[in-house]
C-alpha positions, 0 to 999 in steps of 0.5 A: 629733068635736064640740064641748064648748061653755061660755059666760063667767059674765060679760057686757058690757053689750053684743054683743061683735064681735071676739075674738082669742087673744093667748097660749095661754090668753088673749082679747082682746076689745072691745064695743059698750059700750066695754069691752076685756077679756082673759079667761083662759079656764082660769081663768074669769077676765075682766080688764077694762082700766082704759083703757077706749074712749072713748064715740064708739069703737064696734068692728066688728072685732078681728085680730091677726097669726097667729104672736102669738097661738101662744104668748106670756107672759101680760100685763096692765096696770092692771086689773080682774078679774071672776069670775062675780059677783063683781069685785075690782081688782088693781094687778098689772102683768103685762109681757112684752118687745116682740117682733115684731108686737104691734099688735091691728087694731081697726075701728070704725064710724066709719070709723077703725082702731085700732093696740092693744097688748094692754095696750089702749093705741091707738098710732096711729089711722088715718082710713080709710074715708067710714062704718064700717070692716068688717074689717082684716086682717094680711097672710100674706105675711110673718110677725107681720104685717110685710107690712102690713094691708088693710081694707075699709069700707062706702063699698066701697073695699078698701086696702092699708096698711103695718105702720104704717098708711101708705096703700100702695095702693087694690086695689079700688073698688066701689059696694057696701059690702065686708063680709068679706075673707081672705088665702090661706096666703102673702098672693098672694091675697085674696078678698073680697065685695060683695053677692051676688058675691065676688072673688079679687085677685092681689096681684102681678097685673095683672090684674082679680079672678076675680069669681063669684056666691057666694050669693043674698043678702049674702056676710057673712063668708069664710075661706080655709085656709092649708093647703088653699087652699079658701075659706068662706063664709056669707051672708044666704041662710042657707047656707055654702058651699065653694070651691077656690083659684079660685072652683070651687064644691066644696059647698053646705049647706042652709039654716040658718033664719038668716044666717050670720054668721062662719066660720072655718077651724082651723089645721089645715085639717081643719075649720072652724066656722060661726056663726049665730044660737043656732047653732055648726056644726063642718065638716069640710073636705069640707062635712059637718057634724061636730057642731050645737050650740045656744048660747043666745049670740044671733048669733056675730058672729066666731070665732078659733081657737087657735094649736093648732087645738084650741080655739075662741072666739066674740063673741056678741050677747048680750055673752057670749063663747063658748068651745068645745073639740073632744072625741071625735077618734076614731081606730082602728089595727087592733083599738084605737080611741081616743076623746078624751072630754074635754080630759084623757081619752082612752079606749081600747078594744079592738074585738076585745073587749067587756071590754078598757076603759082611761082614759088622763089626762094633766096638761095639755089634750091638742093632738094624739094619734096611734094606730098600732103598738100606740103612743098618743102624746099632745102636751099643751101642755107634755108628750108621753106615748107609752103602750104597749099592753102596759101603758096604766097606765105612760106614757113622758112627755117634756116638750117645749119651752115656746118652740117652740109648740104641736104640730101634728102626729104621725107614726108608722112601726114604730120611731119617731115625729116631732113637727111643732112651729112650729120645729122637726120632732124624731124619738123612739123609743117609748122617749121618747129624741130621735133628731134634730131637724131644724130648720125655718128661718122663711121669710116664706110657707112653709106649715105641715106636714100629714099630706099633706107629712109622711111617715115610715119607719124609715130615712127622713123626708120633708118637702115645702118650705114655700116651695119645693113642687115640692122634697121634701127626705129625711131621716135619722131617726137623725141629722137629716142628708140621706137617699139622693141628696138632696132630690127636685126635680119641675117641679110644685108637689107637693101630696100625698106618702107613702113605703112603710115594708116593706123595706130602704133600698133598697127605700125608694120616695117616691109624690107627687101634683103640682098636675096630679093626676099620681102620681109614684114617686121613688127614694131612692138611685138606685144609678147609675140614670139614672133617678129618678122614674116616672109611674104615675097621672094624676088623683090626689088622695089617697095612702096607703101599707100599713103591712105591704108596699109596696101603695099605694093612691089616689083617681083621679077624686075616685070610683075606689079603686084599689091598686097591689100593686107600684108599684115595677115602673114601673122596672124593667117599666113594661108591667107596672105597668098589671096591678099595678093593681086597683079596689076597689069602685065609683065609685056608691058611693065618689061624688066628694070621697071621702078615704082615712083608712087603709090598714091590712093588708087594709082600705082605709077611705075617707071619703065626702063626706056623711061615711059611712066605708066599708071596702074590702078587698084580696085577701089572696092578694096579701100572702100572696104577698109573704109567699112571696116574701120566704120563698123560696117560689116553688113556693107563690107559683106555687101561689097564682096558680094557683089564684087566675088573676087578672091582677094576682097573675101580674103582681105575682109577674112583678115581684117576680121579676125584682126577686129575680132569679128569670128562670125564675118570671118567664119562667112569669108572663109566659108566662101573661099572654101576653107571649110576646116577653118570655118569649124576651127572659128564656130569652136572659137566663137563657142569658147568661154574662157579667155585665155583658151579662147587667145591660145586658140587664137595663137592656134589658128594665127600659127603661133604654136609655142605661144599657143602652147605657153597660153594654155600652160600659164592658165593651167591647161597642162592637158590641153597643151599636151594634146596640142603639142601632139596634134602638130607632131611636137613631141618632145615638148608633149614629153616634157610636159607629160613629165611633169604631169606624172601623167600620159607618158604612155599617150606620148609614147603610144602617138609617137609610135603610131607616126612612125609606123605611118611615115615608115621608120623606127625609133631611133631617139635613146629618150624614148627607147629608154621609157618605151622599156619602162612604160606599157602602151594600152591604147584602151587604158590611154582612150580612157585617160583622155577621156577622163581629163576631157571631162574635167576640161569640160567640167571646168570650162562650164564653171563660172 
């Protein structure tokens, strides 16, 4: 991935210190030498407004609020247009109706900011700070900026304004000029720098900033990612620098020759670019570099982003404005790779041959492309192609809706895929017919959809809230309504999702990372399942679900690869889940910040930090294995681990018998992984008649002690619930239940007693106290009870 760069034919006469997208195609833009100017970038075209500022107005800095710039109408007002060297006026009046907020925030040196429409006219000018006013920038908290603005200026004050430029609030009082600022994704937070140090402010908080030194020189210019909360910085000791959400560092470049003067995350999160004297850096979210150009541009003093993350525009020293378009994404699904050569052109080739080329065109620049299942899908601005690997020459194209903005992201499964649009999430077949939409309501700091919030199946869409991020809500693909038992609500903020696509709905398994690292396995449909979801990891960061059987890998510690080849066993054998569990590699190679790009068949491809991409591969015994089981083939599947001896086969074909129902191959996997009173627990299984003793058994042995114990009272196994409840130390429901029996309140009490002796204390539980003075225990007249209902269990399970 790189950057191609071009600069405007033109030039001011001055260095140009802001720049903003005000529509798809369109930049606003001031100067030091008076001029605002909009540039059509695909046209080449600069039009210069005819109210020009005035000659004391000397701009520091441009912002406009995110959501105005995704999209709009182009306008102008009286005009003149400049075409490399030659220039024209035009009488032209290009307008569009007022909706939400369209004010441009203009700095200035003297102290003053600006209110802009983007026909150049200044509504309201507010006098805000004692010398220059640095930055202002619309705040995140509500959408189009309606949460009002803060600025900060060199007499180190930073406030906070209304919508309409009323003071609302000092947030900081420094004695040092504050030189960059930036909201996080939902306006909670504000990081911003004086001198060699930066500061976090929480908005709704009480309490004083998170402070930290940041760089060994002045702090020029921050950036924070809405999507992955981490901040950016570069400051006069040349380098830039990454941080978490509460000033953690997390990366550190070397030396640049130069201070770096502005930073800018995309949209996306995924990358950000850093400018600098005659130089442009594209990074990639872990801090390695994707691409160094070198512009003969002078310093870049700002960079903006398109609203699609695609392109890139910069104010350069030299009065010339920068324009940059990321080329050569890159991605690889089995034998196919995918490279975007340029904004139209996609090539593909097939790895697994040297003469196998296609080129790919498509009428308007491409936003997004997804490879996967031998489908190429590709979002332009106005159009979606979806080309075939059977004939790349006859593409499926879909035309897309002009007002819901750019896409932002594609998902693929086997049988459909979903576009991620600013209004709504719609799912298509390969055939290019729309399935369902569902509808994103607008929520004042809901963030947006990510490849980690985003997951999809055949049969199931997941979808992490906006707002809400501990609900995950699950979707029908075939009709847009709610899937399974609903959405799934943890106590954590989840952070990262995905969801196996093998198997029937039934099979269907949601995996979630929470803000603690922890790793979740949530059931779609429970089926009268007391229980929902089932921890199977801690320290997690990153996911990634097989596309061939249900094997999930992960990222423990940031360094350790590891794979689950049955993680669905955490509901019915979670002893078992442990033996699943396999690590690939070693953490000396992976190092820290390593991210999984893939898990396609046997390979797991993994990012590391510096960049490098390593391929790890699974055993195959192991989907050979779930080959055979899914066939019937136990006596082969046997065979294989066999021959194989390892741990995890013995353990993943346990589970996948017990899941089948096969008691007699699970009762020889256990036996080999030396679980000697499960083998018993299984022979006394398979031995028992009556179903519903034979599904509370099951429940028993899956763990599920209250379903097991529900089973038994609803089939009218009141003593065999009784004596399991006291067999793992349940005592209060073995009470309840002797209760209304009218019998064996003596066997309760007599076994609770015995537990307390063994463990050392007394009764101190005023119910048991109370039947302990009513009831005589007789350990002779108990034994016979026992036995005498035993019998009559056993009598009535030889019934027919």
């Amino acid at each position: 991935m790189r950057l191609r760069l071009r600069l405007s034919p033109w030039s001011f006469r001055g260095a140009v210190p802001g720049v903003v997208w005000v529509g798809a195609d369109e930049v606003f833009s001031v100067s030091d030498d008076h001029s605002l100017c909009r540039w059509t970038v695909s046209k080449t075209e600069a039009n210069f407004l005819s109210n020009a500022l005035k000659d004391t107005i000397f701009p520091t800095s441009l912002s406009a609020a995110f959501p105005f710039a995704a999209g709009r109408p182009p306008f102008a007002g009286g005009l003149s247009i400049r075409s490399g060297k030659k220039q024209q006026r035009t009488s032209a009046i290009h307008s569009s109706p007022s909706a939400g907020n369209e004010f441009i925030l203009m700095t200035a040196s003297d102290g003053k900011i600006h209110l802009i429409t983007p026909t150049g006219k200044i509504e309201r000018t507010i006098e805000a700070h004692q010398g220059a006013a640095i930055l202002a920038r619309w705040s995140t908290s509500e959408p189009g900026g309606a949460g009002g603005f803060v600025s900060c200026g060199e007499d180190g004050l930073l406030k906070m304004w209304s919508r309409n430029g009323m003071l609302r609030s000092m947030l900081a009082q420094l004695g040092k000029p504050i030189y960059a600022m930036d909201w996080n994704g939902n306006g909670t937070k504000l990081v911003y720098s004086a001198g060699e140090e930066c500061f976090i402010k929480q908005m709704k908080a009480q309490n004083a900033p998170t402070k930290w030194r940041a760089h060994t020189g002045l702090v020029l210019c921050l950036s924070w990612s809405a999507v992955t909360d981490l901040i950016a910085s570069g400051g006069e000791d040349c380098r830039y620098r990454l941080w978490d959400g509460q000033g953690r560092p997390l990366w550190s470049s070397a030396s640049h020759g130069h201070p770096l003067c502005s930073v800018s995350w995309s949209p996306s999160g995924e990358t950000f670019a850093v400018g600098s004297y005659n130089l442009l850096r594209l990074c990639d979210k872990s801090g390695w570099s994707h691409s160094l150009e070198r512009p003969a541009s002078g310093t870049i003093y700002s960079l903006n982003w398109s609203a699609d993350g695609v392109q890139l525009i910069g104010g350069c020293a030299n009065g010339q404005i920068l324009h940059a378009h990321v080329v050569e994404r890159r991605i690889v699904w089995e034998q196919l790779e995918a490279v975007q050569a340029r904004q139209k052109v996609i090539n593909i080739r097939d790895l697994s041959s040297e003469v196998a080329r296609e080129r790919v065109e498509t009428r308007d620049r491409v936003v997004r492309f997804e490879l996967g299942f031998n489908y190429l899908v590709v979002a332009t601005i106005k159009q979606c192609y979806i080309f075939s690997a059977k004939n790349w020459n006859a593409p499926t194209i879909v035309d897309l809706k002009e007002d819901s903005g750019p896409v932002s992201l594609i998902r693929l499964c086997e049988k459909c895929f979903l576009l991620v649009e600013s209004s709504a999430v719609q799912v298509f077949n390969f055939e290019g017919r729309i399935l369902s939409t569902i509808q994103i309501p607008p929520s004042a700091a809901g963030e947006p959809f990510t490849e980690q919030t985003v997951a999809i199946a055949n049969d199931l869409i997941v979808l992490r809230d906006q707002s809400q991020h501990s609900l995950v809500h699950l979707f029908d693909p075939q009709n847009g309504r709610t899937a399974g038992d609903g959405p799934i609500t943890h106590n954590v903020d989840v952070t990262e999702l995905c969801v196996n696509m093998c198997g029937t709905f039934a099979e269907r398994r949601v995996a979630f990372v929470d803000q603690k690292g922890d790793c979740f396995l949530a059931l779609v449909n429970c089926y009268g399942a007391t229980q929902r979801t089932a921890k199977i990891g801690s320290l997690i960061s990153c996911l990634s679900a097989n596309n061939l059987t249900n094997m999930l890998a992960a990222l423990q510690d940031n360094q350790r690869l590891i794979v689950w080849t049955l993680p669905t066993v955490a509901f019915l054998d979670r002893d078992l889940l442990p033996s699943t569990q396999m690590e690939l590699g070693n953490s000396a190679e992976l190092g820290k910040s390593a991210t999984i790009i893939g898990f396609i068949g046997n390979t797991v491809t993994v990012r590391r930090s510096d960049g490098c991409l390593i391929a790890h591969y699974v055993p195959p015994f192991v989907a050979g294995l779930i080959r055979c089981v899914q066939l019937a083939q136990w006596e082969q599947a046997v065979r294989i681990c066999r021959t194989t001896n390892e741990e995890f086969l013995w353990a993943t074909l346990a589970g996948l018998a017990c899941i089948e129902k096969n008691y007699q191959i699970a009762e020889i996997c256990y036996g080999q992984l030396e679980e000697m009173e499960k083998v018993l627990f299984l022979s006394e299984l398979r031995s028992q008649n009556v179903p519903q003793l034979r599904d509370a058994k099951v429940a028993q042995f899956s763990g599920q002690r209250r379903e097991a114990d529900m089973l038994l009272v609803n089939a009218g196994r009141t003593f065999e619930a009784l004596m399991l409840n006291l067999g793992t130390f349940r005592f209060d429901r073995a009470l309840e239940l002797a209760t209304k029996m009218g019998r064996h309140l003596d066997t309760v009490l007599g076994y609770r007693q015995r537990y307390l002796e063994l463990i050392g204390r007394k009764e101190t539980d005023q119910r048991y106290l109370k039947y302990l003075s009513e009831v005589e225990i007789d350990w002779t007249h108990i034994f016979e009870k026992i036995q005498e209902d035993e019998a009559k269990a056993n009598q009535q399970n030889n019934s027919p």
